[in-house]
C-alpha positions, 0 to 999 in steps of 0.5 A: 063440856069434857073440860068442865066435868074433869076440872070439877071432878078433879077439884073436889074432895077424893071421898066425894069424888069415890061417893060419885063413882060409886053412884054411877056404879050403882046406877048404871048396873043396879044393884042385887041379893044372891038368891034365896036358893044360894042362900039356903045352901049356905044356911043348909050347909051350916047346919049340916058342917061337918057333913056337907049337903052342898060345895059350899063348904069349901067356905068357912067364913060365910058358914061360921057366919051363918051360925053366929047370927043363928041361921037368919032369913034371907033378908037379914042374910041379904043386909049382912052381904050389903055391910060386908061389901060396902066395908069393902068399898070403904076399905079399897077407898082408903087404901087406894087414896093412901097409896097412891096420894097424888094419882088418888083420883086415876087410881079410884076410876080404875077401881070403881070401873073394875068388874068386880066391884059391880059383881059383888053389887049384883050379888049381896050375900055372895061368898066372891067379897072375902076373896076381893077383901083379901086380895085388896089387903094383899096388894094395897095395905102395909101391914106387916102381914098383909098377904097372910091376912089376905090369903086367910080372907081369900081362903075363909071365902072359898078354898078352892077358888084360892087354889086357883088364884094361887096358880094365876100368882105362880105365872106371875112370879114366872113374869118376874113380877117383885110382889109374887116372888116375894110373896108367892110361898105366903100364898101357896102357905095358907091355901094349899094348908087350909086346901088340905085341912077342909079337903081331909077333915070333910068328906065331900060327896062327889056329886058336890065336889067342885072338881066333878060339877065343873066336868059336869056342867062342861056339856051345857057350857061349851055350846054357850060360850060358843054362843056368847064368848064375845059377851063373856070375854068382855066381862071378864075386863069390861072397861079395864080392857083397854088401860090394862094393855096401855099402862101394864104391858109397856111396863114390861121389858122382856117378852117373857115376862109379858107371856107370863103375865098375860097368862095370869092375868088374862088367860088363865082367869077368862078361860075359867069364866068362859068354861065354869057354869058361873060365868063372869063372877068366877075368873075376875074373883080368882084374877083380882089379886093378879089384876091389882098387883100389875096395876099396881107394880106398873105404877111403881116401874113408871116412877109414879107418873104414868097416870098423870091426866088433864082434867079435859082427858079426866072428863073424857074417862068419866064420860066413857066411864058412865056410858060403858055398860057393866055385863055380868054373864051368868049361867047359860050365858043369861045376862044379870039383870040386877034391878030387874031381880031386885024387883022380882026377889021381892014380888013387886013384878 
């Protein structure tokens, strides 16, 4: 059976191959608006900017999009986020196949098993996209300016999770990591400039700033996690757990450079989803520019080869692939039940 699957999957075109995957995401994990409540912050705040009512203004893109389409309801608010993700999907597909030719089809189920592709599903409207967007132009295009375009998406989206991400890159640049010591200064350029400008030019309220939320939400946190940390962990890889450690790690020659590493990409961004309210969707939003460029740089160190499978191993991987669960943790550690708010968000129970 295994054999079949992967010589079927293995035989027919890469864009079928990325529509099937993208099924079973949807599938498997459903799919979601953001709340009306979250969308109304974002439609409040645009209306309000340059003086904040909410955090949210730490995110310039979605803002000025609210303005250029005249404050919509959130059904329309909710198809814009459904366009803008699937223009994501679209992208990283293209990329992806570009980039990586022979080993297209390992390199799209790595993509399409990554937590992040089924956050952003379960969150259509959300501001995390830009971030994801950027960091994907960073890492796989070969535009000329390609990390200064992705910094200015990642920074359009949220400033402050750009910051973070920022620190995650610098821990890979101490890892001896090519891509972040080349492209760490363009980074740090872009977020800490556009940090600085919103920051001085917006008079945040301290009950909004996202500094004073997080030590205020601490209290409700902790026991949480306490409670759930083997969910919340989990979800910051889901699948991508056990290939990460196989195929990154032993591209790594100095312990060094694993420490480092594994702190930017591992450390740092589980512990902000094991201690921010938000859960799951914060650490693999600000860790997805790192998980990409050790994906990618380990495929470059191994020649290129080390993803070469059998089309029985293939079928293996899909399998594990469909039956895997996709936990998204959210808020007081309550799992997102997608299909089931869908359901709710348009009264049908």
């Amino acid at each position: 059976m295994f054999f079949r699957i992967g010589e079927f999957l293995t035989r027919i075109k890469l864009i079928k191959l990325a529509f099937i995957l993208f099924t079973v995401v949807i599938i498997k994990t459903g799919i979601s608006p953001i709340g009306s409540e979250y969308v109304n912050w974002i439609r409040e705040t645009a209306k309000t900017y340059p003086d904040p009512t909410h955090y949210l203004v730490s995110s310039p893109l979605p803002i000025i999009l609210m303005k250029i389409f005249g404050y919509p309801n959130d059904y329309i608010w909710w198809a814009i986020g459904s366009l803008i993700y699937i223009a994501w999907i679209l992208l990283s597909v293209k990329l992806i196949i570009k980039r990586y030719e022979k080993h297209a089809r390992e390199a799209l189920l790595i993509f399409f098993a990554s937590v992040p592709v089924v956050t952003a599903a379960t969150m259509m409207g959300h501001i995390d996209v830009f971030s994801l967007i950027g960091a994907t132009i960073a890492v796989l295009s070969n535009l000329r300016f390609k990390v200064i375009i992705g910094a200015l998406f990642a920074v359009g989206g949220n400033t402050d999770q750009s910051i973070a991400t920022l620190f995650c890159v610098a821990l890979l640049a101490l890892g001896n990591s090519k891509f972040a010591k080349k492209y760490l200064w363009q980074w740090a350029l872009i977020s800490l400039s556009a940090y600085l400008i919103l920051h001085s030019s917006v008079s945040i309220p301290s009950v909004h700033s996202p500094v004073q939320v997080m030590i205020t939400d601490l209290k409700a946190v902790i026991p949480t996690t306490f409670g759930s940390w083997h969910l919340l962990i989990y979800s910051q890889m889901g699948l991508l757990w056990i290939p990460w450690f196989y195929l990154v790690l032993p591209n790594l020659i100095f312990n060094k450079e694993k420490l480092f590493v594994i702190l930017g990409t591992i450390i740092l961004p589980t512990a902000l989803t094991l201690f921010i309210l938000d859960g799951t969707r914060v650490g693999t939003t600000v860790g997805y520019l790192c998980l990409l460029i050790t994906f990618d740089e380990a495929y470059q160190r191994s020649n290129k080869t080390y993803m070469n499978i059998s089309s029985r191993l293939y079928g293996i991987f899909f399998f594990i692939f469909v039956l895997t669960p996709s936990l998204i943790v959210g808020n007081q550690g309550i799992l997102r039940l997608p299909i089931r708010k869908i359901l709710e968000q348009f009264n049908i129970i």
